[in-house]
C-alpha positions as CSV (number, residue, x, y, z in Angstrom):
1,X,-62.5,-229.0,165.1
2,X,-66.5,-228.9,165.2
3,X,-69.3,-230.2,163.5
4,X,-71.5,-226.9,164.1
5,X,-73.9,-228.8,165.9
6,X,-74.7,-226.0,168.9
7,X,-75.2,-227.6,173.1
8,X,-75.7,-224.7,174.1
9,X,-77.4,-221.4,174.4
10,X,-74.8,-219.7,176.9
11,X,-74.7,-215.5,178.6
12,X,-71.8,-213.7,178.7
13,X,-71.6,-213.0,182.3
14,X,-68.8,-210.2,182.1
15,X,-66.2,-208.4,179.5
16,X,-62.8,-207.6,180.8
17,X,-60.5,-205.6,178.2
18,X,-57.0,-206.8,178.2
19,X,-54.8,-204.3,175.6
20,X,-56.3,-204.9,172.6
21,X,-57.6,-208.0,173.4
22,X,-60.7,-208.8,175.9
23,X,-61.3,-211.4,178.8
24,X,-64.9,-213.0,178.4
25,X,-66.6,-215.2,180.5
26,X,-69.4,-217.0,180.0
27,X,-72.4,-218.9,181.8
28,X,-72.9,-222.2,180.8
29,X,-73.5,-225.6,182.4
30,X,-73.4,-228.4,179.5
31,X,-70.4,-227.4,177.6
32,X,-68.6,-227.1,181.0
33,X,-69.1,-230.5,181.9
34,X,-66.1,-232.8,181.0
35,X,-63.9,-229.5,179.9
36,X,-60.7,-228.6,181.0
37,X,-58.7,-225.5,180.6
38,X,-57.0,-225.8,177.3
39,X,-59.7,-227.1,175.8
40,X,-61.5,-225.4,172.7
41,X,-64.9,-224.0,172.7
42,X,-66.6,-222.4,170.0
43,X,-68.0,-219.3,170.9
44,X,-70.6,-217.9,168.4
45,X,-68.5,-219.8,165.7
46,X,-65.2,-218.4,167.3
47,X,-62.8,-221.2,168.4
48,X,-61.5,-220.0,171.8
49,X,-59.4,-221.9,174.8
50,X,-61.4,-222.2,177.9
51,X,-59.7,-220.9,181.1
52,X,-60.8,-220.8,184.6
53,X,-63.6,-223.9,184.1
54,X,-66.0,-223.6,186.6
55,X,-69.3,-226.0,187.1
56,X,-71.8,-223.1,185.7
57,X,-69.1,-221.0,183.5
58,X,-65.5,-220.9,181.8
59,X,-63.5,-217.5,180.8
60,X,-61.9,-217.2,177.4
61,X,-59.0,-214.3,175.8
62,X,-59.9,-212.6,172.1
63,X,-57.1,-211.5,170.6
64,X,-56.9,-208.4,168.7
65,X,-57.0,-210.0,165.7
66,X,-60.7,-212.3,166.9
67,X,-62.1,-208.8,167.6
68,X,-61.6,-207.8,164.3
69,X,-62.2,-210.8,162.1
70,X,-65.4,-211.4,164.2
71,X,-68.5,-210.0,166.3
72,X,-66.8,-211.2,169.6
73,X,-65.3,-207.3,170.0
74,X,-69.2,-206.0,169.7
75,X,-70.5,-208.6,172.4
76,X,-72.3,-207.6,175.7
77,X,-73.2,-208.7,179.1
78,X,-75.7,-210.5,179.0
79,X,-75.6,-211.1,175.3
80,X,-76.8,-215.0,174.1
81,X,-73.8,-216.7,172.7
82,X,-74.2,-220.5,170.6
83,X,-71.6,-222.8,172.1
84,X,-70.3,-226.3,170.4
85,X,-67.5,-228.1,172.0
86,X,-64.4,-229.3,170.0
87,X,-65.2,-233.1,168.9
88,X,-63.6,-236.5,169.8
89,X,-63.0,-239.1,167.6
90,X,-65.8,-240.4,168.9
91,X,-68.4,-237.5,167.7
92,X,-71.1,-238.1,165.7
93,X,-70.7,-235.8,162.6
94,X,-73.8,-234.6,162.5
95,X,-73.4,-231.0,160.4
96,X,-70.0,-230.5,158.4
97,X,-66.3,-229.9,159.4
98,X,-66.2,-226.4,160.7
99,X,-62.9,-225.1,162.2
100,X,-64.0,-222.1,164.6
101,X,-61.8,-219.8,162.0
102,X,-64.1,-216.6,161.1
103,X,-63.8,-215.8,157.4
104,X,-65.8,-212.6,157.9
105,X,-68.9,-211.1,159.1
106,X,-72.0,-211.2,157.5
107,X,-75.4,-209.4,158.2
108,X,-78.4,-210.9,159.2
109,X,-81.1,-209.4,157.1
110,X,-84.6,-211.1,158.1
111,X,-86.4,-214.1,158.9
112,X,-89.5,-215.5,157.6
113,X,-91.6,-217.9,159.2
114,X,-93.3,-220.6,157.8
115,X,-96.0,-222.4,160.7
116,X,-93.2,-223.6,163.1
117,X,-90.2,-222.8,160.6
118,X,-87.9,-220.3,159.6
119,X,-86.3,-218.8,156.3
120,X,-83.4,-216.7,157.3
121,X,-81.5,-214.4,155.0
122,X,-77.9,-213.5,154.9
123,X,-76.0,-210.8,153.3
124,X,-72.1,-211.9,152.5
125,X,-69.1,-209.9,151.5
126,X,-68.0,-210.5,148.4
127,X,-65.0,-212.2,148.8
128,X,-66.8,-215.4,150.1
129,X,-68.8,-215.5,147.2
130,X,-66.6,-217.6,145.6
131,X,-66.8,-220.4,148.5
132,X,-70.7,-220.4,148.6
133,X,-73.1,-222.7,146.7
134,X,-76.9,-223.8,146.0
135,X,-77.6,-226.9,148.5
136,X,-73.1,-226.5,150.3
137,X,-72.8,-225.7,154.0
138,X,-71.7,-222.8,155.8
139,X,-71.5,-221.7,159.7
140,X,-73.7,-219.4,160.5
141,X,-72.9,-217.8,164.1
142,X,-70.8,-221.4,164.8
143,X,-74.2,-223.3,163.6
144,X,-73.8,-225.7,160.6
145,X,-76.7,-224.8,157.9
146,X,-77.1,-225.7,154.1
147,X,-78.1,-223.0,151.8
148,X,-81.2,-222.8,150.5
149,X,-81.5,-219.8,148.3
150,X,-78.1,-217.8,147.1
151,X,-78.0,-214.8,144.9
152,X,-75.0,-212.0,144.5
153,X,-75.8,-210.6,147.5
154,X,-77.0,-212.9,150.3
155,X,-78.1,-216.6,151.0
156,X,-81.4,-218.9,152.2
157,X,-81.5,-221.1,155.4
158,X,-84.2,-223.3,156.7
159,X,-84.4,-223.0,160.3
160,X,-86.5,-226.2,161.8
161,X,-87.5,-225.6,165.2
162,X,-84.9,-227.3,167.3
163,X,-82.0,-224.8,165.8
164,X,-84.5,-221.7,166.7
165,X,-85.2,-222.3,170.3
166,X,-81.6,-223.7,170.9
167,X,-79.4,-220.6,169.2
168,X,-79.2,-217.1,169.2
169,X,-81.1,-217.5,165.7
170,X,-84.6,-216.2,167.1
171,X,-82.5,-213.0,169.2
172,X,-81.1,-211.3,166.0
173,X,-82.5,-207.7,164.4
174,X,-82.6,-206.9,161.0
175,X,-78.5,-205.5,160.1
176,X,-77.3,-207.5,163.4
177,X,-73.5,-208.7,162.4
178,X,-73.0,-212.7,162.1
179,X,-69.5,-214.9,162.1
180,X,-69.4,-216.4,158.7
181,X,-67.3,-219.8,158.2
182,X,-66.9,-221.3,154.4
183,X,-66.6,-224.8,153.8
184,X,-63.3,-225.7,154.5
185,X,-63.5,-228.4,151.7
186,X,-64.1,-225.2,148.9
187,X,-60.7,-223.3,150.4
188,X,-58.9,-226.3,149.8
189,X,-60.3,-226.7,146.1
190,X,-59.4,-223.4,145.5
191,X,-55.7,-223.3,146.6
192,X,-55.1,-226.9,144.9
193,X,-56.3,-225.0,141.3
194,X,-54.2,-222.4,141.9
195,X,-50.7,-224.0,142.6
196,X,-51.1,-226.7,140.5
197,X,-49.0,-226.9,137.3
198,X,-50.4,-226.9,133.8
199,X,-50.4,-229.7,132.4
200,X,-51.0,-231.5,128.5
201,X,-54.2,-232.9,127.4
202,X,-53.1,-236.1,127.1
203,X,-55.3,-237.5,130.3
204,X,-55.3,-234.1,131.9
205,X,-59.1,-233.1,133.1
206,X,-58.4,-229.5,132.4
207,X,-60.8,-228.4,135.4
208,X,-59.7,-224.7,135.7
209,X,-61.1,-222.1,138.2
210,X,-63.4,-220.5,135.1
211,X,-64.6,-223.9,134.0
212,X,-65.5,-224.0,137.7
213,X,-67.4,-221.3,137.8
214,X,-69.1,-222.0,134.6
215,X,-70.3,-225.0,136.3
216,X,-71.4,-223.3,139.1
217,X,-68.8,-222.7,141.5
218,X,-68.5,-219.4,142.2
């Protein structure tokens, strides 16, 4: 688990393909210190097992099925990657509960700045929609942000300074791909509503998925 809280700004030093999979490894010295192989590291918002731990890097497997979910499989050499590792019961909290499971890519469409801060805007696929709302959290490339803005077809976040210099944030173009991660909290909501049985009305709240949305969950 992570709090989207980002360490690191981190390279990838070199691609290996592996069947359908791919060998990464990746420069960094902060997120190195203290890990061991085994350990998780969330790569771009991807939770991935560090191998081979060196002082100034660590190597990582993406499986077939991380390449497709997520932007690892259109990385480079040399690319800037966010990095975030997994938290100890001792972690301050500081963003929201993010797993390192991609729910799908979105597309980064601009940013704006505002005299030393940033408004960036996000185009979704549809079927996150649901999971997104006015003022919740989502993971944005592994980073934990709170949307701002949200209409049909993308979302708002407020970029202060510190996230800009210390991501990959201030690297992205205009249609660039980005790892999208709901709120785990929203999934849960959903699947509770939809196995639950019906019940009468004497003391039942009758909170349905439509009387969700008409209140703003969508």
């Amino acid at each position: 688990m992570f709090t989207g809280i980002i360490e690191e700004l981190g390279r990838v030093r070199s691609l290996e393909q592996r069947g359908e999979g791919v060998r990464l490894r990746v420069e960094a010295k902060i997120v190195t210190d203290g890990t061991r192989e085994g350990d998780s590291i969330a790569v771009n918002g991807v939770c991935l097992t560090a191998l081979d731990v060196r002082a100034d890097s660590f190597a990582a497997d993406g499986s077939h099925e991380t390449l497709q979910r997520s932007t690892l499989g259109s990385l480079r050499v040399g690319a800037p990657v966010n990095l975030e590792r997994a938290v100890t019961p001792t972690t301050r909290l500081g963003g929201h509960i993010v797993q390192g499971h991609v729910d799908g890519r979105g597309r980064f469409l601009s940013a704006e700045a505002h005299g030393g801060s940033w408004t960036v805007r996000i185009a979704y696929p549809p079927e996150l929609a649901r999971y997104l709302v006015f003022k919740g959290s989502v993971a944005v490339e592994g980073i934990s942000l709170t949307i701002a803005g949200l209409t049909e077809e993308y979302f708002e976040v407020a970029i202060i300074p510190k996230t800009w210099q210390l991501t990959n944030l201030s690297s992205l173009r205009a249609n660039d791909a980005v790892n999208l991660e709901a709120d785990i909290i929203a999934k849960y909501v959903e699947r509770i509503l939809a196995v639950a049985p019906p019940r009468d009305n004497t003391g039942a709240t009758g909170l349905t998925m439509e009387k969700l949305a008409d209140l703003g969950f969508k």
